[in-house]
Every structure is written in C-alpha cells, then in structure tokens.
KOLNU-204630 format. One line per 3 residues: their letters; for each residue x, y, z of C-alpha. Coordinates in nm, 2 decimals, always signed. Layout:
% residues N
A) X,Y,Z ~ ...
% end
This chain:
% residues 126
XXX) +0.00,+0.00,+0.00 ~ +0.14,+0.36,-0.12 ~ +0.06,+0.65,+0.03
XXX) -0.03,+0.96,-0.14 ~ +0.19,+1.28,-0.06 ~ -0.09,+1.43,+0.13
XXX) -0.15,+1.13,+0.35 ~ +0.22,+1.13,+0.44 ~ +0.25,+1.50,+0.49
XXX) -0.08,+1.41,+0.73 ~ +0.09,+1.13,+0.90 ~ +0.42,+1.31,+0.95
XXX) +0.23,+1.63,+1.11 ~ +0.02,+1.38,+1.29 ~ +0.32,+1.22,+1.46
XXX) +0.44,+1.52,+1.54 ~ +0.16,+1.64,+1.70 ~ +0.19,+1.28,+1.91
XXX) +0.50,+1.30,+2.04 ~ +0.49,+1.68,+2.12 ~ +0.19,+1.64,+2.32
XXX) +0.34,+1.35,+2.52 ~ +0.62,+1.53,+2.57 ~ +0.45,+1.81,+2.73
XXX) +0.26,+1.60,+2.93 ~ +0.54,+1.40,+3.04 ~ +0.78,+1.71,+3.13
XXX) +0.56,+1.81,+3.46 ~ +0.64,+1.51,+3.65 ~ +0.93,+1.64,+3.74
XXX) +0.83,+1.67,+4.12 ~ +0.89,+2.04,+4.14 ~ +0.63,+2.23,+4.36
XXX) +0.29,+2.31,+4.22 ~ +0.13,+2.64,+4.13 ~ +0.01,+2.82,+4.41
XXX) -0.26,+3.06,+4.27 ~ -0.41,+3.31,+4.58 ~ -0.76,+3.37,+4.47
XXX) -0.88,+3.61,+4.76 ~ -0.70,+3.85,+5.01 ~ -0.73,+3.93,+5.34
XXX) -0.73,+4.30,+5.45 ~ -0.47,+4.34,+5.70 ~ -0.65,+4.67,+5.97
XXX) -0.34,+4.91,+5.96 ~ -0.42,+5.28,+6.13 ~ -0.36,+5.57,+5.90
XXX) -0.33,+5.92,+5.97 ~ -0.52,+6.16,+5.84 ~ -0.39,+6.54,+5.82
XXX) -0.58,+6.76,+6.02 ~ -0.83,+6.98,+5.76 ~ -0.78,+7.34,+5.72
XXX) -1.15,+7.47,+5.84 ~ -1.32,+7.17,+6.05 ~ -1.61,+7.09,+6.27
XXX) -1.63,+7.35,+6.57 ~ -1.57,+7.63,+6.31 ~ -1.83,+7.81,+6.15
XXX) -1.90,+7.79,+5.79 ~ -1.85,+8.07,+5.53 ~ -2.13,+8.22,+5.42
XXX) -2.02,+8.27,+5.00 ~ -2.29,+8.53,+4.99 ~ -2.15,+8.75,+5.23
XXX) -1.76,+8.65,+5.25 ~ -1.49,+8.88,+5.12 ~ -1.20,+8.68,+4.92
XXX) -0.97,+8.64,+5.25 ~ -1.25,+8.48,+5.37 ~ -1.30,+8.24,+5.09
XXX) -0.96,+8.18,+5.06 ~ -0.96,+7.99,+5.42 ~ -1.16,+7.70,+5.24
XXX) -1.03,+7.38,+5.10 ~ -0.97,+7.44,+4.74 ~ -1.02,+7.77,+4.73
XXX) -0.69,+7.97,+4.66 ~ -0.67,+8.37,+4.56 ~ -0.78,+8.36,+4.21
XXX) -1.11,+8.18,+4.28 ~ -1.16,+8.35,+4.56 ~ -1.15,+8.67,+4.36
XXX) -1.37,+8.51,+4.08 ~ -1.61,+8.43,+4.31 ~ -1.70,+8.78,+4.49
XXX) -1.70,+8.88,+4.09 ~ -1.94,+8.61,+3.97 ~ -2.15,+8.73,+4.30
XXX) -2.20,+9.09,+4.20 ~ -2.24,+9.03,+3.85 ~ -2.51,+8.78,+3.89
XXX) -2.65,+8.82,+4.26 ~ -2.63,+8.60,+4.54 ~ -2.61,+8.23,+4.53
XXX) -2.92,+8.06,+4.60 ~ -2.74,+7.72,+4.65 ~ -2.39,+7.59,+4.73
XXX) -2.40,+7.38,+4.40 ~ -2.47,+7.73,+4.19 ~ -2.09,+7.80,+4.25
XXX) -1.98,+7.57,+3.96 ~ -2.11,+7.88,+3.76 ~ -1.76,+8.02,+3.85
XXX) -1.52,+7.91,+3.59 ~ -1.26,+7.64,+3.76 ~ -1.56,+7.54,+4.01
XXX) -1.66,+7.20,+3.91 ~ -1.90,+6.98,+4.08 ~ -1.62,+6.75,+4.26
XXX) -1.50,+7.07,+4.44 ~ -1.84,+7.19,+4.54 ~ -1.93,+6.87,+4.70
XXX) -1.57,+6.88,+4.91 ~ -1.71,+7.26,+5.01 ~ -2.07,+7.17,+5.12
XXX) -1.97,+7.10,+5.47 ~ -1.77,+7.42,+5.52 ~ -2.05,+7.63,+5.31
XXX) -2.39,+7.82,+5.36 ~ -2.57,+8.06,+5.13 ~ -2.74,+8.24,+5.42
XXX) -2.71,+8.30,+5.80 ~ -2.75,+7.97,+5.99 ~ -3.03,+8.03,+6.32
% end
C-alpha cells in the first residue's frame, strides 16, 4: 500500500503532533512544587493618619454670599484667584441661592463643590 503525498504530509504532522503532546505531558512530573494561585486577600487593619483639615467641625461655615475673598480663601480648594472670581461672579449675577450654583464660576466643578458643602452656607444659619 502507497501512500499519497498528502496522506504522508498528514501522517508526519500527525506524529508530530503525538510526540509533542506526550512530551508536554510528560515534562511536569518532574516533582517540582505546584502552582500556588491566591484567589482572595485578606485586608490586614493598619491605622492611618489623616492630616488635620484646614477649616473643620467646631468652626463656623463661610457664608459665599457674604464672605470677602480672605475669607473664601480659608476653604479647601479655594486659593486667591477663585476667591477673587467668586466675589465677581457674586456681584455680576447676585447672590447664590445654593452651594451647588458656584460651579457657575469658571474652575468650580462639581467635585469641588461637594468637598465645600460642609464648610459652606448661602445664608445666615439660626
């Protein structure tokens, strides 16, 4: 019996395919030590220190309505220049009705407004 080419070119790749795939099979006993894969992790408590904030609980919150720019510079975030824009953006357009209303000043976006809220009010507090 004769093979074709094609049948031989199919043996050959075939028996190469063999003894490849017993070789990769055979090469692991080799008794090393098996993969160790960690699937979860424990959180380990650790204590952190936290800097001390600039304007905190105990001290009463700027009033952006009525606050000069030395006053508004005293909150976190809130350096010369947008304390300048914001007494401008105040007379130009009036008071603000709500803290959120200060992303109206250019460089005010809403990630900085919700770091102010605590340390803000648009009128006098009873």
């Amino acid at each position: 019996m004769k093979l074709s080419r094609w049948e031989g070119a199919i043996f050959l790749l075939s028996a190469l395919f063999l003894s490849f795939t017993a070789g990769w099979c055979l090469r692991g006993n080799g008794g090393g030590e098996p993969l160790r894969v960690e699937t979860q992790r424990r959180l380990e408590a650790s204590s952190v220190s936290l800097p001390a904030p600039t304007v905190g609980t105990g001290v009463e919150k700027v009033n952006i309505n009525k606050a000069d720019a030395a006053a508004l510079q005293s909150l976190p975030g809130i350096g010369e220049k947008r304390a300048k824009d914001i007494v401008a953006d105040r007379e130009a357009n009036g008071p603000y009705r709500f803290p959120e209303e200060l992303t109206r000043v250019k460089g005010i976006g809403e990630e900085t407004v919700a770091g102010l809220l605590e340390y803000i009010v648009t009128e006098d507090e009873p």
